[in-house]
C-alpha atoms as an extended CHARMM CRD file, in Angstrom:
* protein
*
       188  EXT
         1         1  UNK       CA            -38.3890000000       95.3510000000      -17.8380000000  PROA      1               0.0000000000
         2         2  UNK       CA            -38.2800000000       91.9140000000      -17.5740000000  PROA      2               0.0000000000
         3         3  UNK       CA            -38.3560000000       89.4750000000      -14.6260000000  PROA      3               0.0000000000
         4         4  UNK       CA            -35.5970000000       87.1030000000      -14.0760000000  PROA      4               0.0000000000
         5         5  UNK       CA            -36.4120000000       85.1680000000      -10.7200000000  PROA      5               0.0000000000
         6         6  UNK       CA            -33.4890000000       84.4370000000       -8.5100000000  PROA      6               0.0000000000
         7         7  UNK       CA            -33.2000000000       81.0820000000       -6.0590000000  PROA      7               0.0000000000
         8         8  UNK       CA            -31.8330000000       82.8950000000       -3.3110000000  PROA      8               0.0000000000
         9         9  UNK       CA            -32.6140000000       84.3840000000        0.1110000000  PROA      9               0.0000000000
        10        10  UNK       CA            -28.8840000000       86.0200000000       -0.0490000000  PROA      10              0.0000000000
        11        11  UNK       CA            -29.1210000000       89.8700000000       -0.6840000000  PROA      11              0.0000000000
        12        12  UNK       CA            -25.7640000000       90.4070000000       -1.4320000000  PROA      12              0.0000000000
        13        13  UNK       CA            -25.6930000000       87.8360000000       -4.5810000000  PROA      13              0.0000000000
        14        14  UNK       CA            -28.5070000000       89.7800000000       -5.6790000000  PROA      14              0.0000000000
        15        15  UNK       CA            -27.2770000000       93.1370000000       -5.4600000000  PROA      15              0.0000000000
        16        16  UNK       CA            -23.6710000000       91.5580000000       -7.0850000000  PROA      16              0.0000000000
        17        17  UNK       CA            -25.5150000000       90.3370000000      -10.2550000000  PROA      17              0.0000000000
        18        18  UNK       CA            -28.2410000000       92.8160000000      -10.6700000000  PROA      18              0.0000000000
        19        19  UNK       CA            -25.5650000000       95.4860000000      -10.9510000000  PROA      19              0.0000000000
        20        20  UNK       CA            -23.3270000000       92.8520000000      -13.6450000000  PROA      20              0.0000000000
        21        21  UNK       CA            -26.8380000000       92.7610000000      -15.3920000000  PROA      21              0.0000000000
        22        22  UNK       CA            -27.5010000000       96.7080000000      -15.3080000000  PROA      22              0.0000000000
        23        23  UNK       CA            -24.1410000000       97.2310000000      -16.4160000000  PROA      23              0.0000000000
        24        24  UNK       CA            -24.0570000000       94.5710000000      -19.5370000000  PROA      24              0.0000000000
        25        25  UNK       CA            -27.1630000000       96.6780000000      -20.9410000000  PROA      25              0.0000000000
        26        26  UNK       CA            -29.8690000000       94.0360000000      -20.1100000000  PROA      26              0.0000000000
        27        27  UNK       CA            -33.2280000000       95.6600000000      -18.6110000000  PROA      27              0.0000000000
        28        28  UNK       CA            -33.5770000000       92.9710000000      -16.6560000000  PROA      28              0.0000000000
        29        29  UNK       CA            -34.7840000000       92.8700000000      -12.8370000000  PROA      29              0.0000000000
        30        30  UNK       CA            -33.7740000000       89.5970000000      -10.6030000000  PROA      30              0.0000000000
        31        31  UNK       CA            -36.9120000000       88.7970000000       -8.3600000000  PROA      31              0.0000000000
        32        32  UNK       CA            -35.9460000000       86.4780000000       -4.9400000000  PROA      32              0.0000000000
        33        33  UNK       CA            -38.2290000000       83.3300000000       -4.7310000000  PROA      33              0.0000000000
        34        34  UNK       CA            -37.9260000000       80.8650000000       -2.1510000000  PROA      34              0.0000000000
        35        35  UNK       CA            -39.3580000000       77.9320000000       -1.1040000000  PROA      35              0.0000000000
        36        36  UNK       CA            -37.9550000000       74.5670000000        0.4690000000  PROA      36              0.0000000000
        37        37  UNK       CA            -34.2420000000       74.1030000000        0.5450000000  PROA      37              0.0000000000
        38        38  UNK       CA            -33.2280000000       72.4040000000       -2.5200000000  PROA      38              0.0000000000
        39        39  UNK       CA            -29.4890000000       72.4820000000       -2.0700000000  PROA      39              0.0000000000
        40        40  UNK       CA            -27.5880000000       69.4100000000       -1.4390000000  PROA      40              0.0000000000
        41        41  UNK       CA            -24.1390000000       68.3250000000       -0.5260000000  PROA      41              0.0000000000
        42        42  UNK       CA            -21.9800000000       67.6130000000       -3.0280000000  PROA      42              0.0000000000
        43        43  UNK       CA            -18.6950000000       67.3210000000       -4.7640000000  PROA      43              0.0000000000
        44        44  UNK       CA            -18.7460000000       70.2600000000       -6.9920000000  PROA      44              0.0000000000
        45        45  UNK       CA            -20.4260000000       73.4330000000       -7.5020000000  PROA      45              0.0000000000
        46        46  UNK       CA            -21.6060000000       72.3450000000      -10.7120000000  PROA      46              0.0000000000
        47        47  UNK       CA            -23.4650000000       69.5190000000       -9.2520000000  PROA      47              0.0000000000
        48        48  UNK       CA            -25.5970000000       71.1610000000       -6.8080000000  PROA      48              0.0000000000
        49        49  UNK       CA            -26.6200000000       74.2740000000       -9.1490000000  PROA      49              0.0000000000
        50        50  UNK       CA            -28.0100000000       71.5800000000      -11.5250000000  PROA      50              0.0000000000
        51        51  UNK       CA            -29.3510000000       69.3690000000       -8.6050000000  PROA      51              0.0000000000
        52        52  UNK       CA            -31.3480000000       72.9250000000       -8.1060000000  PROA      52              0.0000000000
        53        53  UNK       CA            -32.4220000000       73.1580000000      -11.0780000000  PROA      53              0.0000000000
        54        54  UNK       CA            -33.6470000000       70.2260000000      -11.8060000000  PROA      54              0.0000000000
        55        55  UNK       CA            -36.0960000000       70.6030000000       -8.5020000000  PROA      55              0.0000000000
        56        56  UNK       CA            -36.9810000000       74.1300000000       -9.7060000000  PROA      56              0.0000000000
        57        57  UNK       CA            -37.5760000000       72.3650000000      -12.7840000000  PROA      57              0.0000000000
        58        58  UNK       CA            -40.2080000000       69.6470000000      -11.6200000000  PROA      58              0.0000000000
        59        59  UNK       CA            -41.7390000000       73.0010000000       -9.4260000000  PROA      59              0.0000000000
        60        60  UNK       CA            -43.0110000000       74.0260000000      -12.9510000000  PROA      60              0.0000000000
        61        61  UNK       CA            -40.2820000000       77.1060000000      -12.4680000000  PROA      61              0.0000000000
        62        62  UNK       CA            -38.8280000000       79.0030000000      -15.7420000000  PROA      62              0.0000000000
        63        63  UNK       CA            -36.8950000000       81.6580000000      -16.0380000000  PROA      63              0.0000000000
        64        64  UNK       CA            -34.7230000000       81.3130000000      -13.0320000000  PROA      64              0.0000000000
        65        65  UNK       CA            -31.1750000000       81.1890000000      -11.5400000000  PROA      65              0.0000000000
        66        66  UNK       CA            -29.4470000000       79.4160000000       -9.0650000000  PROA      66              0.0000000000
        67        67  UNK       CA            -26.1660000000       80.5680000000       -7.8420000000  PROA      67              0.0000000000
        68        68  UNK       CA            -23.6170000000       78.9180000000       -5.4740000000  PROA      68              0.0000000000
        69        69  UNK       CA            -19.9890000000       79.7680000000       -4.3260000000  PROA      69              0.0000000000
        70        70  UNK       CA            -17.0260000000       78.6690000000       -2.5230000000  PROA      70              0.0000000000
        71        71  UNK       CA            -13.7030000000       79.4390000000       -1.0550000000  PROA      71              0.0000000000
        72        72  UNK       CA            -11.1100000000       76.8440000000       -2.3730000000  PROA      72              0.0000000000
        73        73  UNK       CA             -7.8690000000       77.0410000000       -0.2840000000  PROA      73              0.0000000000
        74        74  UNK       CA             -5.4110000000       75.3860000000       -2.5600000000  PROA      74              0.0000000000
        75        75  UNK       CA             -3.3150000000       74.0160000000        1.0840000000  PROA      75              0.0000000000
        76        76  UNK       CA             -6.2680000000       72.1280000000        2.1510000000  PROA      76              0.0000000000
        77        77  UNK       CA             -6.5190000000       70.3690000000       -1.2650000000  PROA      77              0.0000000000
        78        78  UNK       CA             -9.8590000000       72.7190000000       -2.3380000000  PROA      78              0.0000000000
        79        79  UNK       CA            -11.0510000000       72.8930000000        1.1250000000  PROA      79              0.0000000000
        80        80  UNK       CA            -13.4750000000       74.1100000000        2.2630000000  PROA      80              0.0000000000
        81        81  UNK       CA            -14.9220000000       74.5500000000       -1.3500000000  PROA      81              0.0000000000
        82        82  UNK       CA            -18.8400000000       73.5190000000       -1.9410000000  PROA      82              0.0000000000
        83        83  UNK       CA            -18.9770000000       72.9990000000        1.7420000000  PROA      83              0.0000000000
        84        84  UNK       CA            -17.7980000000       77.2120000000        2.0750000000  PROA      84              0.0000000000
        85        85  UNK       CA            -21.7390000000       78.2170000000        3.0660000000  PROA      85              0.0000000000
        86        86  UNK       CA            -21.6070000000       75.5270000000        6.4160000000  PROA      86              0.0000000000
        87        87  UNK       CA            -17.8280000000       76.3390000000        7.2190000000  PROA      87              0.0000000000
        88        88  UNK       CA            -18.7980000000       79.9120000000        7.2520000000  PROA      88              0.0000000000
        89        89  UNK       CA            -21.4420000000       79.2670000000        9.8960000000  PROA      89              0.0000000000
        90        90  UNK       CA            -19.6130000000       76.9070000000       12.0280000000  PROA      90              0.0000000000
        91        91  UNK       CA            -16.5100000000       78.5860000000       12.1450000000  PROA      91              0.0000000000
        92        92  UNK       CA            -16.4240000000       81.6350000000       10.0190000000  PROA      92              0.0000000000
        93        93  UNK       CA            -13.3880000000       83.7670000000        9.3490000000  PROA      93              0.0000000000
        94        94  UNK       CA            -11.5660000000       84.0270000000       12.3130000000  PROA      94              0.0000000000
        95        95  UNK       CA            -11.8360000000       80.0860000000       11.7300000000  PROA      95              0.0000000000
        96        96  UNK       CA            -10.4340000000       79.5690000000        8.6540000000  PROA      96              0.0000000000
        97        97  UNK       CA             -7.2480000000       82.0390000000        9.6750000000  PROA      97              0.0000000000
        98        98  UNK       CA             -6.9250000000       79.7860000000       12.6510000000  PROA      98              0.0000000000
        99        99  UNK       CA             -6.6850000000       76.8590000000       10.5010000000  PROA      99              0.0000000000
       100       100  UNK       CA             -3.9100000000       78.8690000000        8.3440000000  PROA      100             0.0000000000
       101       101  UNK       CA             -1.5750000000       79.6750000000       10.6570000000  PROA      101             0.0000000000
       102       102  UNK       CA              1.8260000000       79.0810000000        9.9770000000  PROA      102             0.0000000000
       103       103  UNK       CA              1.0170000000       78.3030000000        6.8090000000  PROA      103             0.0000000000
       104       104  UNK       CA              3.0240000000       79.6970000000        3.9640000000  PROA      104             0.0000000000
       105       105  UNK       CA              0.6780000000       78.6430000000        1.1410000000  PROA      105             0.0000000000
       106       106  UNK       CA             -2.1010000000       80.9550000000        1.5150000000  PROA      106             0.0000000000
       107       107  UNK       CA             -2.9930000000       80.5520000000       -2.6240000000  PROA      107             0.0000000000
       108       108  UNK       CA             -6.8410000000       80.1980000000       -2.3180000000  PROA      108             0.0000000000
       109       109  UNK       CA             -9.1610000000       80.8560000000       -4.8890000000  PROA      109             0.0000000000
       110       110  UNK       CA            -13.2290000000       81.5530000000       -5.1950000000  PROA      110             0.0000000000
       111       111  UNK       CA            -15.2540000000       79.7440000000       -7.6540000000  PROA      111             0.0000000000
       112       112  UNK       CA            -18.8690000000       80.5330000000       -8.5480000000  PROA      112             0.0000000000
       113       113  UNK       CA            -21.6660000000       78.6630000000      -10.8480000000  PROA      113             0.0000000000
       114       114  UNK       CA            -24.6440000000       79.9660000000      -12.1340000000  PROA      114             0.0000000000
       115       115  UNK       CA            -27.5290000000       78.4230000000      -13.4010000000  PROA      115             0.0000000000
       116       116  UNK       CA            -29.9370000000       79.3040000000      -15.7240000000  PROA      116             0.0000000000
       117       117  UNK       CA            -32.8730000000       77.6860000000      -16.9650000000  PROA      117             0.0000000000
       118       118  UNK       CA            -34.4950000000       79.6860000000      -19.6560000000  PROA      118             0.0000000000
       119       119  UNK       CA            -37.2440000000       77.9080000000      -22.0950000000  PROA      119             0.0000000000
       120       120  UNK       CA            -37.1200000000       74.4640000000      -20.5400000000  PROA      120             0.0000000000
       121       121  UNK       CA            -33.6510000000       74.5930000000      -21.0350000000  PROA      121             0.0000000000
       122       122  UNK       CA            -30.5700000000       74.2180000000      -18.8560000000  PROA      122             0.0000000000
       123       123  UNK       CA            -27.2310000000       76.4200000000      -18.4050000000  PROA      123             0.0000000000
       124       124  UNK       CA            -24.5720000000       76.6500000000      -16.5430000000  PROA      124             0.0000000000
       125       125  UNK       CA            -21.7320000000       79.7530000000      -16.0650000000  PROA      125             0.0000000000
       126       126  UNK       CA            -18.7160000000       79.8370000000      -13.8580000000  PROA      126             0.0000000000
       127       127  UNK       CA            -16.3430000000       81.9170000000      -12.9100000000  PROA      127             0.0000000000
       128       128  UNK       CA            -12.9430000000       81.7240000000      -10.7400000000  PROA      128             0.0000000000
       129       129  UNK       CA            -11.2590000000       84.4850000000       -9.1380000000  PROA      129             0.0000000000
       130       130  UNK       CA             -7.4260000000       83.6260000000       -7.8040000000  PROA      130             0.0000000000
       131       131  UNK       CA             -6.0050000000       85.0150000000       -4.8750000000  PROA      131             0.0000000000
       132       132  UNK       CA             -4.5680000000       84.2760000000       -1.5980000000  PROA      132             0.0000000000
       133       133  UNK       CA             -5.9970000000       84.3950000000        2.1400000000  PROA      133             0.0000000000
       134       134  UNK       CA             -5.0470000000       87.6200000000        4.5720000000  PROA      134             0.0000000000
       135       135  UNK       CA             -3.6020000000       87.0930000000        7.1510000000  PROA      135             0.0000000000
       136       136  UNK       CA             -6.4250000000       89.2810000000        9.7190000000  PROA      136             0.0000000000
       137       137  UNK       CA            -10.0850000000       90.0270000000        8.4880000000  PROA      137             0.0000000000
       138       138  UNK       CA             -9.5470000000       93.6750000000        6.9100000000  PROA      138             0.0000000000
       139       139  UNK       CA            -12.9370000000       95.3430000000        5.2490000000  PROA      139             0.0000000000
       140       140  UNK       CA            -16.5810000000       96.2590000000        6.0630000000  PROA      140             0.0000000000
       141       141  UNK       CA            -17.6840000000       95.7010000000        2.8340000000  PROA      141             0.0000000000
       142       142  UNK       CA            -18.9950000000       92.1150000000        1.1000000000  PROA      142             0.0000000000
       143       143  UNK       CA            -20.0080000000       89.0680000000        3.2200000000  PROA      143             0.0000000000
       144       144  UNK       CA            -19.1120000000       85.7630000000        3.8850000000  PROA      144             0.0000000000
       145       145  UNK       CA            -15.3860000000       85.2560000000        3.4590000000  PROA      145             0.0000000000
       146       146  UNK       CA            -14.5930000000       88.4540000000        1.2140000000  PROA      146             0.0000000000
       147       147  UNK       CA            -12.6930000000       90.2190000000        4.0540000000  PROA      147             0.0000000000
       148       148  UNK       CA             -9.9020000000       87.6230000000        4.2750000000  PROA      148             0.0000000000
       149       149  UNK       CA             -9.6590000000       86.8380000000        0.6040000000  PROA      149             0.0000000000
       150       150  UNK       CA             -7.0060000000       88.9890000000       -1.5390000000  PROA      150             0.0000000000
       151       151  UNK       CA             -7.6490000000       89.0360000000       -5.2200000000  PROA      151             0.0000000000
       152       152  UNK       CA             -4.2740000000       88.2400000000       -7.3820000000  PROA      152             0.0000000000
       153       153  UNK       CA             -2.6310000000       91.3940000000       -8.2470000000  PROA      153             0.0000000000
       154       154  UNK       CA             -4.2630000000       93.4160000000       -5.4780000000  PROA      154             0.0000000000
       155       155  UNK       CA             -3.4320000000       94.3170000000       -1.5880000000  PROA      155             0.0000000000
       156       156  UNK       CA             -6.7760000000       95.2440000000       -0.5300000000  PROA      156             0.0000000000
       157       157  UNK       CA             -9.4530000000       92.2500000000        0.6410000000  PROA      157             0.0000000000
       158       158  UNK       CA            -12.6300000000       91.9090000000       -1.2040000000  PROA      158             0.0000000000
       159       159  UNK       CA            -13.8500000000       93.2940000000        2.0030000000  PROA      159             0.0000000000
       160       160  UNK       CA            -12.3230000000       96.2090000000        1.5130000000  PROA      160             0.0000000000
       161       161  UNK       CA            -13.4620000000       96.8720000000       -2.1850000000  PROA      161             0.0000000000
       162       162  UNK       CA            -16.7510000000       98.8260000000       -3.0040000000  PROA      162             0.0000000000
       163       163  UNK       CA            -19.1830000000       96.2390000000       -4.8610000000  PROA      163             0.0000000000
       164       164  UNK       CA            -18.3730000000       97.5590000000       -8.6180000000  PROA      164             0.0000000000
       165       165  UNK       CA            -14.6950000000       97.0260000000       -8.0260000000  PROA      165             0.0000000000
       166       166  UNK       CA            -15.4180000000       93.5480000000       -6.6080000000  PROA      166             0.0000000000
       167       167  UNK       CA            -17.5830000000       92.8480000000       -9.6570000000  PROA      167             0.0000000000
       168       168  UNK       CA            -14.8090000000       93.6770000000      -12.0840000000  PROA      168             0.0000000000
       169       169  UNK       CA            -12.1830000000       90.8590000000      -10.3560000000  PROA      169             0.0000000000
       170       170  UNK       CA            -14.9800000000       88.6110000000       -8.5040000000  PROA      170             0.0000000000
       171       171  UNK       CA            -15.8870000000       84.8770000000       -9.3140000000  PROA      171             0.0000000000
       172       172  UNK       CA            -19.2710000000       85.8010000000       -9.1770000000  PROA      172             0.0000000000
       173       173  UNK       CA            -18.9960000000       88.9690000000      -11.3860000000  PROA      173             0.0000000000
       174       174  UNK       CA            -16.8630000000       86.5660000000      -14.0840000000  PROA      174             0.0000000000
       175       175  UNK       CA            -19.8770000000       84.2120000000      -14.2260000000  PROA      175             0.0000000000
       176       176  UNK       CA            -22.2780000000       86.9740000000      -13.8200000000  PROA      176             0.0000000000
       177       177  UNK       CA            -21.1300000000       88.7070000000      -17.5240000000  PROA      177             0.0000000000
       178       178  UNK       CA            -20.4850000000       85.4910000000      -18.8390000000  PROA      178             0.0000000000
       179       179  UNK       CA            -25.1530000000       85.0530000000      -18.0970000000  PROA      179             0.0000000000
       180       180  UNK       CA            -25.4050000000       88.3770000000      -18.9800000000  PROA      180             0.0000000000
       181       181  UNK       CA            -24.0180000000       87.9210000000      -22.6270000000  PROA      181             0.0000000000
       182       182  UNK       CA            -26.1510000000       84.8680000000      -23.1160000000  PROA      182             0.0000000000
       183       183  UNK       CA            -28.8670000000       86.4860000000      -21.8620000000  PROA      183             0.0000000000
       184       184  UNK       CA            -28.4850000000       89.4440000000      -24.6330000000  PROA      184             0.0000000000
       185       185  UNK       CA            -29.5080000000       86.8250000000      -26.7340000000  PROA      185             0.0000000000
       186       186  UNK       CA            -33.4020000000       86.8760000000      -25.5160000000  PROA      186             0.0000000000
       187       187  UNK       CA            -33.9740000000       90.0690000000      -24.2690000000  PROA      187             0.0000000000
       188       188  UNK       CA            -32.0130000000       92.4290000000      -26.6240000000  PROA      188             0.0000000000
């Protein structure tokens, strides 16, 4: 089995993507390293995965990931989108549906990046998964915003999906097969 270390002190991601991994075939197991937080604030998603990177990169660090995700509510012009992790803390769900109401346009959708650096080398995967924001937190299952986000085509919440039905509609499960497949390429 090999060792894929993971930039991440968040369980969840790791559970999400270990079972994408174990499921694309790969005999891979994600390790959780930390150290000092290298995330910053930025525009995109894109920009601080590779800001990470690059730090985990000058650490002497190979064969890692870096993962983040946010909630982009297409009313408040991609809000609150690479800031989701703060928003979450400072007002959390029963925030954001504060924020919504009365509002019609609930079309919202959840982005995630991963990054990989693998042999020196950098790479990035996203995925998006479209949907719309509940109207009440519904679910016990997931974290973060997942029990007020419903996936296009469905009724139920992420929060109220086991985590191999998430996987198959998630942003993070999207970019999640998407490392998996160029992963085959090393280990398989």
């Amino acid at each position: 089995m090999f060792e894929l270390f993971f930039a991440t002190g968040n369980k969840h991601k790791i559970l999400e993507i270990n079972e994408i991994l174990k499921e694309s075939g790969l005999d891979i197991k994600l390790v959780p390293i930390r150290g000092n937080k290298i995330e910053i604030q930025a525009e995109t998603l894109e920009e601080i995965v590779s800001y990470a990177l690059k730090q985990l990169k000058k650490k002497g660090v190979n064969y890692v990931i870096v993962e983040d995700a946010g909630l982009f509510i297409n009313y408040f012009k991609g809000f609150p989108g690479p800031y989701s992790h703060y928003v979450y803390k400072k007002i959390g769900n029963k925030g954001i549906l504060k924020l919504m109401d009365g509002i019609k346009d609930r079309s919202a959708y959840f982005k995630s990046v991963i990054g990989l650096i693998i042999n020196g080398n950098f790479k990035l995967f996203s995925g998006v998964a479209k949907g719309k924001i509940a109207n009440e937190i519904r679910g016990r299952y997931g974290f973060g915003f997942d029990p007020i986000f419903i996936p296009e085509g469905y009724s139920k919440t992420f929060g109220e999906l086991q985590v191999s039905m998430k996987n198959r509609l998630s942003h993070r499960g999207k970019s999640a097969r998407k490392l998996a497949e160029y992963l085959r390429h090393f280990f398989v």
